[in-house]
N, C-alpha and C positions, 0 to 999 in steps of 0.2 A: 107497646113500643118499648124500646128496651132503654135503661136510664144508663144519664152518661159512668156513673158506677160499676154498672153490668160491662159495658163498653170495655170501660178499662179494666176489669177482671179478666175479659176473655184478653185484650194484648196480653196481660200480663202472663195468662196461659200459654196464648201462641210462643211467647219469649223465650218461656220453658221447654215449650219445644225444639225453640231452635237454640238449644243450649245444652238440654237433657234428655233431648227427643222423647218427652215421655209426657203426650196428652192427658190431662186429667178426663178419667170418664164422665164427671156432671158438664162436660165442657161438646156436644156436639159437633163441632166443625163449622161448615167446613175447611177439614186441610189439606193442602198438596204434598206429594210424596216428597219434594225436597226437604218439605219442612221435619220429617219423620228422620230422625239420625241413625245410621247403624247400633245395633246395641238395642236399640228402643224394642218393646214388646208389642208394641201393636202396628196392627196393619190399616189400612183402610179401605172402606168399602166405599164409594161416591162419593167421598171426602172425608165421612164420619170415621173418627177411630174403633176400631175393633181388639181389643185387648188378648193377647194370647198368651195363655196359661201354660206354664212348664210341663213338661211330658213328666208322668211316674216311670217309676222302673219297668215296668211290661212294655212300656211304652218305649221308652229310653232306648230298650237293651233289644227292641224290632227294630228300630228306627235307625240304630247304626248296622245292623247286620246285612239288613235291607236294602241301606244304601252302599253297603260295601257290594255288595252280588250287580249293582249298577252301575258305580263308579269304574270297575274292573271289565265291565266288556269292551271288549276291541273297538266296539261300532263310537264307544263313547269317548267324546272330546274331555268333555266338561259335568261333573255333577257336584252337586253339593245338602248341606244341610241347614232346613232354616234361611235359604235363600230369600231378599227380599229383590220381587220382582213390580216395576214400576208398571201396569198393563194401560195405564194413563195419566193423565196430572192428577187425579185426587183418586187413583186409586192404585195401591201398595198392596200385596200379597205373597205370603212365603209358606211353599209347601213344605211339609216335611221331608221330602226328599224331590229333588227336580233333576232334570238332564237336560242338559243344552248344548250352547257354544256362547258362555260367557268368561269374561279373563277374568284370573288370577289379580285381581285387584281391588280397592276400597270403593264403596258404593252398590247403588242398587243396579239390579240388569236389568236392562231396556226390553219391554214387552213380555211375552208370556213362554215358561219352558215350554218344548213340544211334550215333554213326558214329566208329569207330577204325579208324588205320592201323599196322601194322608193317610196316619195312623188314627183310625178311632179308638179309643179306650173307653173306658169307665168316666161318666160325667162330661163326656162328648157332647156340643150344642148341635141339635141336629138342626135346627134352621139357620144357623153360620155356616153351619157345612153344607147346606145346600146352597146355599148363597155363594161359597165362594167356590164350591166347584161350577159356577154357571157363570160366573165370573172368568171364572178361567178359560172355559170352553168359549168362553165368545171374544174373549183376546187373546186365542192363536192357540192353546194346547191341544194336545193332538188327542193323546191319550191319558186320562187322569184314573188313577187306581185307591178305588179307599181300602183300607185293611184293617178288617173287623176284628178285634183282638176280645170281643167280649162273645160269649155262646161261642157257636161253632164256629174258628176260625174260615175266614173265608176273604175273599177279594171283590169288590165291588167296581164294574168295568164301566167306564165312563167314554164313550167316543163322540164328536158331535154329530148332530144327526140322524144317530143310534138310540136304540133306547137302551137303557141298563142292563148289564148281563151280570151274574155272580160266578166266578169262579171258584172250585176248590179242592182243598191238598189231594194231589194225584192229574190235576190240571197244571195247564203252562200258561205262560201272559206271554202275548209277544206285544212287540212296537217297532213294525215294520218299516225300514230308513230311518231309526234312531237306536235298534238293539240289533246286534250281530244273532245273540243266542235268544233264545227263549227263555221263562225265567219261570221256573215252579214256583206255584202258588205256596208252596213249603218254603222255600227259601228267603218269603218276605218277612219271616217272622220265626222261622226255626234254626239256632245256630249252625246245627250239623249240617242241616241241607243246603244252606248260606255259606258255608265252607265249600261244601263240593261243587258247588256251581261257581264260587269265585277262584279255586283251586283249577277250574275248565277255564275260565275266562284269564286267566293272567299265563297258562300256558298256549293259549291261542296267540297271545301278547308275544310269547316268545315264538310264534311258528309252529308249536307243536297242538293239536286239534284235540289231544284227551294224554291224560296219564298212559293208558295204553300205549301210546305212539311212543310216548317218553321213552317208557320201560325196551317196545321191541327195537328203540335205534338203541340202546345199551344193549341188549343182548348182541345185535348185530355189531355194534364197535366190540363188542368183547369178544365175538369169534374171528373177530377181523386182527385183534392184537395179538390173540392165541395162537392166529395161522403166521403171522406177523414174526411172534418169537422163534417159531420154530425156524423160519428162514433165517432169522439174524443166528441163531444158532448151529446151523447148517452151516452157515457162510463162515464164521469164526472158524470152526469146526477143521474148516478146509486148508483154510490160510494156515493154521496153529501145525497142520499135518505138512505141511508143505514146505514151513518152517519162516513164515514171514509172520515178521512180527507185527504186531499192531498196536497202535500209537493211544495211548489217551484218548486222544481227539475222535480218530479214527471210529474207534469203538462205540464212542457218543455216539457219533453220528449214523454208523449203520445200526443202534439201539433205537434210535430215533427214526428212524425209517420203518412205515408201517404200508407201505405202498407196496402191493404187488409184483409187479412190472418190474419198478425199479432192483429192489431184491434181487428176482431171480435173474435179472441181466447181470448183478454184480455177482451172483452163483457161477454166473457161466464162465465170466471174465476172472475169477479164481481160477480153475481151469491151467490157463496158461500163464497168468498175469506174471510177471518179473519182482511185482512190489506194491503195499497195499494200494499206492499212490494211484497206481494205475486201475485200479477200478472206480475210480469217480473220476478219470477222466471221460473228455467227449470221443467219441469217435472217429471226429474229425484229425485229434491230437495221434489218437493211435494209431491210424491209418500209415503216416512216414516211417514210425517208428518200429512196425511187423514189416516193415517193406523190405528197411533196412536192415532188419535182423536176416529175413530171409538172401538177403545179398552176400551178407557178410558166411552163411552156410554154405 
C-alpha cells in the first residue's frame, strides 16, 4: 500500500505536469492527455508516459523532406510534424510525420491521423514501435508507414487488417482518399527525389499536372506572342503608310493585344479606316457613319 509520502510525491509530479508537462519517468501514471502540455516529450500509452527521444541528423534531415513531399499534395488539407494526437483520454501519440484535417491551432488533435509516418533510425525501441503503430491502427489510421533508415533503406506498410508489406526505392506508396499522387519509396528519405515529387505536387496546386505541361503552355504562349507581334506590326505598318498617326495610347494598346481575331479585324479596318479611332470602334458606331459617307459621294 502506498504511504501517505509516496501520495504526495506523485501530486507533486502530476503538478509538474500540469505546469511543465514533463512526467518524471520513475512516476508510472496513470495520466490523461490533458494533463500532457504542448512542448512536453512524451506521449502516452494507457496513461503510462512514454518518453521520446530527439531525432539525429539522418533522422532529422528524412523527416522534414518527407513531410515536405506530403504536406504539398493537392489531396492534402492538413499535415504536420511531431503532431500530438489525443486517440483517447490517457492516451497521446505523435507521429513523425501525419496527414489529416486538423486546424492551424494550439493543442492536441482529436483522434487518429488517417496517414502516419515513423522514421526508424539507429537505437529505435522496437517494442514502442510496435505498440504504438497498433495503437494507432486501432484508433482510426488508415495507413501507417515506418521508414527504415538503417541497412537497406526501405518502407514498412502498415494497413489494418492486412498484414505487413515492405516497400522499396523503385516502388510507390499510395493512400487512396487521402494522397492525390503516389509517393516513391525514394522520396521519404532522399532529398533530390523529395524535390521532384514536391516540385509535381505544388504545380498540380497550381493547375498544371507535370513541369512538361508548364514548359509546352510557354512554348505555346510564346508562338502565340510571336504570331501576335507580327500582326501588331503589320497593323502599324499600315496606318504609318497611309499616314495616320498613332497616339501613345493607341500603340499600348494594339502592343497589348495578343488575340487573333481581334488583330486581324483591326488589319482589315486599316484598309479604309478614316483615323486610328476608328478601328476600336464597334460596328455598331460605324455602321451610320460609312452610310453617311457613302451619301455624301
Amino acid at each position: 500500500m502506498a504511504t501517505k509520502a509516496t501520495k504526495n510525491h506523485v501530486l507533486r509530479i502530476r503538478e509538474q505536469v500540469l505546469s511543465f508537462g514533463e512526467p518524471a519517468p520513475q512516476v508510472p501514471g496513470p495520466f490523461v492527455a490533458s494533463q500532457i502540455q504542448p512542448g512536453s516529450r512524451y506521449e502516452l500509452s494507457n496513461g503510462h508516459p512514454v518518453y521520446c527521444m530527439p531525432s539525429g541528423k539522418r533522422g532529422g534531415r528524412s523527416n522534414l523532406v518527407g513531410g515536405e513531399v506530403l504536406e504539398t499534395d493537392p489531396s492534402v488539407k492538413s499535415a504536420g510534424v511531431d503532431v500530438g494526437f489525443a486517440l483517447q483520454e490517457n492516451g497521446l501519440r505523435a507521429p513523425d510525420v501525419s496527414v489529416g484535417d486538423f486546424e492551424n491551432e494550439p493543442g492536441w488533435a482529436p483522434g487518429a491521423p488517417p496517414l502516419a509516418v515513423e522514421y526508424a533510425d539507429t537505437g529505435q525501441d522496437e517494442g514502442e514501435l510496435r505498440k504504438k503503430i497498433a495503437e494507432l491502427l486501432a484508433a482510426g489510421t488508415k495507413h501507417l508507414w515506418v521508414v527504415r533508415l538503417v541497412g537497406s533503406p526501405r518502407v514498412e506498410v502498415f494497413e489494418p487488417g492486412k498484414p505487413m508489406r515492405t516497400a522499396r526505392p523503385g516502388e510507390d506508396l499510395v493512400a487512396p482518399g487521402i494522397l492525390k499522387n503516389p509517393v516513391p519509396v525514394l522520396a521519404m528519405f532522399d532529398r533530390g527525389a523529395a524535390h521532384e515529387a514536391t516540385l509535381r505536387n505544388l504545380l498540380q496546386r497550381k493547375g498544371y499536372e507535370s513541369l512538361d505541361a508548364v514548359r509546352a503552355e510557354g512554348e505555346a504562349r510564346g508562338r502565340a506572342e510571336g504570331e501576335a507581334r507580327g500582326r501588331q506590326d503589320v497593323l502599324l505598318g499600315m496606318l504609318a503608310a497611309r499616314g495616320l498617326r498613332v497616339a501613345k495610347k493607341a500603340e499600348e494598346r494594339i502592343r497589348a493585344t495578343i488575340d487573333k481575331a481581334t488583330l486581324d479585324g483591326w488589319v482589315l479596318r486599316a484598309i479604309t479606316a478614316a483615323s486610328v479611332a476608328e478601328l476600336f470602334e464597334d460596328k455598331a458606331k460605324q455602321a451610320p457613319r460609312k452610310k453617311a459617307a457613302r451619301a455624301k459621294r
